[in-house]
The first five atom37 places (N, CA, C, CB, O) and aatype in JSON, in Angstrom:
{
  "aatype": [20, 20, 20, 20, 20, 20, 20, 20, 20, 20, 20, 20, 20, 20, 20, 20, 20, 20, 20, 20, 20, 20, 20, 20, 20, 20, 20, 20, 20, 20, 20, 20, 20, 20, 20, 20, 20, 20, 20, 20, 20, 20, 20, 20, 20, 20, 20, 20, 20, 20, 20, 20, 20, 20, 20, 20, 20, 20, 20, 20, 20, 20, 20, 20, 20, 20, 20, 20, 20, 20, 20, 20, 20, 20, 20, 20],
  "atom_mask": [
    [1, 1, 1, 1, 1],
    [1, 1, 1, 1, 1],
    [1, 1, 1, 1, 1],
    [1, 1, 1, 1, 1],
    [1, 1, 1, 1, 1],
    [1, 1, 1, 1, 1],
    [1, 1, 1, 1, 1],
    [1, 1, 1, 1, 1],
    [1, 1, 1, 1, 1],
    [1, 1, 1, 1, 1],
    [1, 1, 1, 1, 1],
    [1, 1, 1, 1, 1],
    [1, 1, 1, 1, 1],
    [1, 1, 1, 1, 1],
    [1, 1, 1, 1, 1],
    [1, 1, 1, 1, 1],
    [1, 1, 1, 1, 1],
    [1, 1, 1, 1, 1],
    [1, 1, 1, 1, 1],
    [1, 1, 1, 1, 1],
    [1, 1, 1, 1, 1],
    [1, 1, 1, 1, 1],
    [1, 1, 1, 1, 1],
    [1, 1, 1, 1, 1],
    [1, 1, 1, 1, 1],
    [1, 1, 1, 1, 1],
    [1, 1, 1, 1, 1],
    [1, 1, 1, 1, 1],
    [1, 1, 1, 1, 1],
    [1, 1, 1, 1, 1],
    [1, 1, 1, 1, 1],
    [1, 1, 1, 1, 1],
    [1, 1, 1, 1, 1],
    [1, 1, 1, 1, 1],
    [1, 1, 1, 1, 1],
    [1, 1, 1, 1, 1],
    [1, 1, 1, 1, 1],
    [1, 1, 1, 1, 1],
    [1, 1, 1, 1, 1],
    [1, 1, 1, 1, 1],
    [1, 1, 1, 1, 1],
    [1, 1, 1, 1, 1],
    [1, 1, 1, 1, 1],
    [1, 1, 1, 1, 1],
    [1, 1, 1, 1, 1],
    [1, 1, 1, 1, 1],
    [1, 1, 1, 1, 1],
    [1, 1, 1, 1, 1],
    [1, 1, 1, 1, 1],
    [1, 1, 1, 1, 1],
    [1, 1, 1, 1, 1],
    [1, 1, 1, 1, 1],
    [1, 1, 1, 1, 1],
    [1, 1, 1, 1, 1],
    [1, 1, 1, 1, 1],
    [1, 1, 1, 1, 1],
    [1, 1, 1, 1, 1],
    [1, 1, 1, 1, 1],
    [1, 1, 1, 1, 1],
    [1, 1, 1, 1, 1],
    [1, 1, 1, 1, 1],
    [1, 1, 1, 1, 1],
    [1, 1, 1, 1, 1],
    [1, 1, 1, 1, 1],
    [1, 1, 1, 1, 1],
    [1, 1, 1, 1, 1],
    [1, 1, 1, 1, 1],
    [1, 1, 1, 1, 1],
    [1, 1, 1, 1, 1],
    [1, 1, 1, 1, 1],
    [1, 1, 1, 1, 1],
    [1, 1, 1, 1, 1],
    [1, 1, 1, 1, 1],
    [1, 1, 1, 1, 1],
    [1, 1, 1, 1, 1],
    [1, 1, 1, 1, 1]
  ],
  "atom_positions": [
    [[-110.68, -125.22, -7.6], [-111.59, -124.34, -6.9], [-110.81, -123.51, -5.89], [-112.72, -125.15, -6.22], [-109.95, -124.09, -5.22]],
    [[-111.11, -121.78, -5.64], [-110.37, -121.4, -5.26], [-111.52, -120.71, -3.71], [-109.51, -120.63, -6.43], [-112.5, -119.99, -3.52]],
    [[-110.62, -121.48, -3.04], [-111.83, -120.86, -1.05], [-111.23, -119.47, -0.82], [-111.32, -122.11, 1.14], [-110.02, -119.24, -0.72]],
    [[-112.04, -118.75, -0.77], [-111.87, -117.07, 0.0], [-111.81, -117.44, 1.39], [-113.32, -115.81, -0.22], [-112.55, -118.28, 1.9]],
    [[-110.51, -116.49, 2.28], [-111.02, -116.59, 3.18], [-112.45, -116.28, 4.37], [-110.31, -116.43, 3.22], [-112.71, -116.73, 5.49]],
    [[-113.1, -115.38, 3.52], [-114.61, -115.22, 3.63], [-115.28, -116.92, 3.87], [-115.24, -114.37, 2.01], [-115.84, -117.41, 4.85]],
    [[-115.03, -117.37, 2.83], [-115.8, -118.41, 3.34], [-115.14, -119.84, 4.03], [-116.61, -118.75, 2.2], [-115.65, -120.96, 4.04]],
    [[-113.96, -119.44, 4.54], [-113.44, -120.33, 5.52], [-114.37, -119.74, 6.86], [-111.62, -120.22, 5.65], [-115.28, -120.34, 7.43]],
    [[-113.96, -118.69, 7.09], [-114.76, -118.13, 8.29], [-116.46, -118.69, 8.32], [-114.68, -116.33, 8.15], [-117.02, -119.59, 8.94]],
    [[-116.83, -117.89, 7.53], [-117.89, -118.57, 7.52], [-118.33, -119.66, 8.26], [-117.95, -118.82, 6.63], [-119.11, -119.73, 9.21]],
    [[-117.63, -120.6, 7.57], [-117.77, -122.49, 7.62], [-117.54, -122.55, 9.11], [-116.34, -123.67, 6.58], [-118.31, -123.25, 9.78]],
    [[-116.25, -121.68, 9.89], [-116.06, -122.46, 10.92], [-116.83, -121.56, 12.01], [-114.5, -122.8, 11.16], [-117.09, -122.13, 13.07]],
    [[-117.18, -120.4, 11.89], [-118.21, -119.71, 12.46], [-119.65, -119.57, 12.58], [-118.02, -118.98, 12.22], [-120.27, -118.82, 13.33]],
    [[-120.13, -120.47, 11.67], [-121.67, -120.38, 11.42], [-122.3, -120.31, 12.51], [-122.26, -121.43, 10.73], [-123.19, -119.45, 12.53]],
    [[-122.15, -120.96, 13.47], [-122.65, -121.32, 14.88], [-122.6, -120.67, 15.73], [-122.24, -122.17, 15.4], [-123.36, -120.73, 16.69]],
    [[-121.22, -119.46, 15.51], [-121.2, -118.45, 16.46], [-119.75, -119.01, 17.22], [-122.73, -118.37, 17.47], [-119.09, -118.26, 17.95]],
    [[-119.52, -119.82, 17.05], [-118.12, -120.33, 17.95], [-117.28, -119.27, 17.16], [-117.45, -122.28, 17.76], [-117.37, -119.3, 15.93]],
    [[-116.48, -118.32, 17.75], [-115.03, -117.38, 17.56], [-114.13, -118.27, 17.01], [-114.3, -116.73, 19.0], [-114.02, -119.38, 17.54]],
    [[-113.29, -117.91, 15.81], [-112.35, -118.42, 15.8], [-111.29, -118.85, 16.26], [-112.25, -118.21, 15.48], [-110.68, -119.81, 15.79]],
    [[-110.86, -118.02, 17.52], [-110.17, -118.74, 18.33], [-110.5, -119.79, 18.75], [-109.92, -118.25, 19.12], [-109.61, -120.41, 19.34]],
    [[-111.27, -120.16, 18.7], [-111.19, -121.67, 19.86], [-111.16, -122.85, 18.63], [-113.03, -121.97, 21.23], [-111.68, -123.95, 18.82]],
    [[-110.54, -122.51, 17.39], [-110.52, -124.2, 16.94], [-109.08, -123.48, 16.59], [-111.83, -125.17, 15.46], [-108.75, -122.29, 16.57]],
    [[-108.21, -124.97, 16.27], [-106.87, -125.78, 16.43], [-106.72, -126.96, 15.67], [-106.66, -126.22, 17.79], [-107.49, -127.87, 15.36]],
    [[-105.6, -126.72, 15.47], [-105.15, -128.12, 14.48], [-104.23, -129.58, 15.76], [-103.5, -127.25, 12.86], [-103.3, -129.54, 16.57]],
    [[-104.78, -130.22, 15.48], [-104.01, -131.84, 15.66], [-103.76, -132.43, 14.19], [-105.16, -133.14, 16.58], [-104.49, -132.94, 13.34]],
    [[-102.63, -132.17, 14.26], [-102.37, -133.39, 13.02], [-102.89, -132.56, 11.74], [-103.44, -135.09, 13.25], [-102.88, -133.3, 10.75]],
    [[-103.09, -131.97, 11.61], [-103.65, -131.45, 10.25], [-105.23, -131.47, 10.32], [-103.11, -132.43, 8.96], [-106.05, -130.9, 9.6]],
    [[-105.36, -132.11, 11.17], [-107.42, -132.45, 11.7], [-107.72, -130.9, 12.07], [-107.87, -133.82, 13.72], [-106.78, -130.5, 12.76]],
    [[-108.41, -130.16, 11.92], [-109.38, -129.0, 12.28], [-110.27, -129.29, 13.75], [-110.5, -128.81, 10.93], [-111.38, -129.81, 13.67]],
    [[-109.81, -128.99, 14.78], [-110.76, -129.33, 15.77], [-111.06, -127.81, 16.83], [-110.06, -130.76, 16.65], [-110.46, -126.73, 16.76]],
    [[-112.0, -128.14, 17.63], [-112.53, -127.21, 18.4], [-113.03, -128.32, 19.59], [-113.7, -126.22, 17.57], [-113.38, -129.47, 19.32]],
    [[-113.0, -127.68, 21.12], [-114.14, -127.46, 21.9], [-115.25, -127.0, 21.94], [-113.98, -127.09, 22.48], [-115.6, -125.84, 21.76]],
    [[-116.28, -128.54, 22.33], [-117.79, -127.73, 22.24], [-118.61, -127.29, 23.54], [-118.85, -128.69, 21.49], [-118.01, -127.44, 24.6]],
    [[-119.71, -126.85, 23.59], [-120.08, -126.18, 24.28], [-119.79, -127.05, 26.01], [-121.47, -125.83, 23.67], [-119.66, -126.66, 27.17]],
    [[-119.79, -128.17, 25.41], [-120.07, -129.26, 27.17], [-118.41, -129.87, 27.41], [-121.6, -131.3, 26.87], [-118.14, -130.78, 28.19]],
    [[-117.2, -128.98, 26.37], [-115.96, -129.65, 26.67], [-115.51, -130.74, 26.44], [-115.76, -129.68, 27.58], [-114.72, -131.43, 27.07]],
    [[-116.34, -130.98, 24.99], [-115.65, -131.86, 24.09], [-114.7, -132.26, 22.86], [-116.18, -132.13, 23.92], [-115.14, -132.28, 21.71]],
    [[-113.65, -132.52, 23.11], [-113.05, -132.52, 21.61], [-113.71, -132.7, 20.79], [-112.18, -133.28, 21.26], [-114.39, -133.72, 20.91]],
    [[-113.86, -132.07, 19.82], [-114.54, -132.24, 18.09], [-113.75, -132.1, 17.09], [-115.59, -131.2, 17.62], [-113.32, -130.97, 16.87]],
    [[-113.4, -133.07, 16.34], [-113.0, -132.97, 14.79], [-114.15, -132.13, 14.13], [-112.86, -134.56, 14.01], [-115.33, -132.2, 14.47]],
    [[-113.61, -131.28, 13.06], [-114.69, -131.02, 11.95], [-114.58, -131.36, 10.8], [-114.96, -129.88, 11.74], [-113.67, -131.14, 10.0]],
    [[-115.65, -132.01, 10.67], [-115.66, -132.59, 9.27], [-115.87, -131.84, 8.34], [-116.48, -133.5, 9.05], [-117.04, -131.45, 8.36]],
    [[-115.2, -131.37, 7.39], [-115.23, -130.69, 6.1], [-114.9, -131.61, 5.16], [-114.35, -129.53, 6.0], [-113.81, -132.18, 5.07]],
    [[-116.25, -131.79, 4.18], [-116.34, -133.03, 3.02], [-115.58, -132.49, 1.86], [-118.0, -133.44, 2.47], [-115.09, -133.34, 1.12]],
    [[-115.39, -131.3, 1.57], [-115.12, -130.69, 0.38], [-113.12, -130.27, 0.68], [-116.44, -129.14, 0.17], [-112.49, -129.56, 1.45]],
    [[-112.88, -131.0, -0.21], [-111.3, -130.81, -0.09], [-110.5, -130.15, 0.22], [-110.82, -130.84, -0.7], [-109.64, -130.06, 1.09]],
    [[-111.14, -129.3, -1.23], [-110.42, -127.63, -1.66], [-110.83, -126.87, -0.16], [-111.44, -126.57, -3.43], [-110.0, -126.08, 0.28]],
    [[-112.01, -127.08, 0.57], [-112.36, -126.31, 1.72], [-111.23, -126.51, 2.55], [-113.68, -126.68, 2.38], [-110.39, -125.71, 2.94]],
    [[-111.41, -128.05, 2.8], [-110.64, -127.98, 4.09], [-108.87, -128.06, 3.82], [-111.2, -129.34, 5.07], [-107.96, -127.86, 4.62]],
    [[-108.86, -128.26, 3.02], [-106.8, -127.29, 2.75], [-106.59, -125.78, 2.97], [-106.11, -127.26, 0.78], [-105.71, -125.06, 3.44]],
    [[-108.05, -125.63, 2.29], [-107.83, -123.87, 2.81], [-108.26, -123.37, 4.03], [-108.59, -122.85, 1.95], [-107.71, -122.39, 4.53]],
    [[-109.39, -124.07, 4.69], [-109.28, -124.35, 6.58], [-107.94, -124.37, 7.0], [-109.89, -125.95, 7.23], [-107.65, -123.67, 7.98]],
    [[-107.16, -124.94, 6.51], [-106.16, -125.87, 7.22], [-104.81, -124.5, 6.51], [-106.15, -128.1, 6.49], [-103.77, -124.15, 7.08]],
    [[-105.05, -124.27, 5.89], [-104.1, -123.17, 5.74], [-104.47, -121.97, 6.18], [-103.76, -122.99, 4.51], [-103.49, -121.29, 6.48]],
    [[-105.77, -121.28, 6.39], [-106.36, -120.27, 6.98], [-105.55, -120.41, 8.53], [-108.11, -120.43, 6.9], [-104.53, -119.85, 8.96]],
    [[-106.25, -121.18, 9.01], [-105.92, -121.55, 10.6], [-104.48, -121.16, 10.94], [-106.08, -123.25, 10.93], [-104.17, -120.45, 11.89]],
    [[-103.35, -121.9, 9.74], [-102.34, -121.89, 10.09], [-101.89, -120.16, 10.29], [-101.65, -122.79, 9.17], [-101.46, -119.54, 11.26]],
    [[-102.14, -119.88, 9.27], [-102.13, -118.12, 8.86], [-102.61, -117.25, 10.21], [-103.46, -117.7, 7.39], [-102.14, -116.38, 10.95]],
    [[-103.54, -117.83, 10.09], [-104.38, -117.38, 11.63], [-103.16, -117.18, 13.17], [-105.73, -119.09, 12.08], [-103.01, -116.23, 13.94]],
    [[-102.61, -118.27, 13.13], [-101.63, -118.5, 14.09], [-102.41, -119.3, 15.13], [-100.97, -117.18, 14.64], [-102.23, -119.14, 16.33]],
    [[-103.5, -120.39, 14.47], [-103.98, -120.99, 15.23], [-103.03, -122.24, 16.08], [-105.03, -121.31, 14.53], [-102.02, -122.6, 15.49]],
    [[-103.36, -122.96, 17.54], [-102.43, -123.53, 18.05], [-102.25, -124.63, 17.13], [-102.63, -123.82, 19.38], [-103.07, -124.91, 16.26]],
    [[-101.35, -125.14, 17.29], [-101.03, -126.86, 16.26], [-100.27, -127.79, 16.93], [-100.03, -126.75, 14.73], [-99.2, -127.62, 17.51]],
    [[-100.86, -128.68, 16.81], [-99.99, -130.14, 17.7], [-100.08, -131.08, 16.67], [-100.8, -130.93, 19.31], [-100.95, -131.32, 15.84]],
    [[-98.44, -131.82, 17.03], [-98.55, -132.74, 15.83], [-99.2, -134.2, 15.87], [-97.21, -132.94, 15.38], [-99.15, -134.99, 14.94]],
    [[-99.83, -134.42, 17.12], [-100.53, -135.67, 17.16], [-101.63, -135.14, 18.59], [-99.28, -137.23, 17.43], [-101.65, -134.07, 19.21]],
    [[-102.48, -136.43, 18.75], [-103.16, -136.32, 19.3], [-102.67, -136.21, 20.91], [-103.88, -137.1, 18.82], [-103.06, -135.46, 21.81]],
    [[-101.44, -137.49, 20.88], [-101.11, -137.88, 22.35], [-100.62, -136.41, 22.42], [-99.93, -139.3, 22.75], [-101.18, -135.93, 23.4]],
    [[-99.91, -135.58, 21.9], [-99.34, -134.09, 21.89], [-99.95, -133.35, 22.73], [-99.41, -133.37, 20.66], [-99.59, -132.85, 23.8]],
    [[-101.45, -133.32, 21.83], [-102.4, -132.68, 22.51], [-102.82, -132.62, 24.2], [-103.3, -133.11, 21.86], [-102.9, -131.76, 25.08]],
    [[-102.99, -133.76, 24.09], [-103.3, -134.54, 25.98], [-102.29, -134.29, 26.8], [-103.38, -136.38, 26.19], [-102.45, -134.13, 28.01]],
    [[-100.95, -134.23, 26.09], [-99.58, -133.89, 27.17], [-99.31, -132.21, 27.18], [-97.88, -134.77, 26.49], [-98.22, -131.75, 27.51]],
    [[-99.96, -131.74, 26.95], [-99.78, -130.33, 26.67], [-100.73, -129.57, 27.82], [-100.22, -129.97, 25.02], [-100.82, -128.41, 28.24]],
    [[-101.47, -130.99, 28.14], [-102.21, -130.23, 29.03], [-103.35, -128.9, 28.66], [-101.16, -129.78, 29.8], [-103.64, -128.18, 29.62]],
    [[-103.84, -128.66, 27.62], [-105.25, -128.28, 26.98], [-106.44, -129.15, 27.06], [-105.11, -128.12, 25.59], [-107.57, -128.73, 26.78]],
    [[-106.2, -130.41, 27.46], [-107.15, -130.92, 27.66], [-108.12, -131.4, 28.69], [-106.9, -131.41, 27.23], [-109.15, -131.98, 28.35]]
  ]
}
């Protein structure tokens, strides 16, 4: 199955959250939510989320390679 990036956007925009504000940990897809919470997103569908996960990268979204990364980086 082949994901457009049309419908990566989509998926991670539905809500209205900008693409900027989600980021990779680890290969995980996450964002801040409205009250300043880390969120994983769960994407059930595979083929989606490889092509999330490669969109993002393309994107030049930020990336950390672990979580503790994240917390020492001070974004959080």
């Amino acid at each position: 199955m082949i994901v457009s990036d049309d419908e990566v956007i989509a998926g991670l925009t539905y809500d209205g959250s900008p693409l900027s504000e989600f980021f990779l940990i680890g290969g995980q897809v996450c964002h801040i939510n409205a009250r300043g919470d880390l969120m994983g997103v769960v994407i059930e569908n595979a083929a989606l989320a490889a092509a999330t996960v490669a969109y993002l990268r393309r994107f030049g979204a930020r990336e950390y390679p672990s979580f503790r990364a994240y917390f020492e980086s001070g974004r959080a």
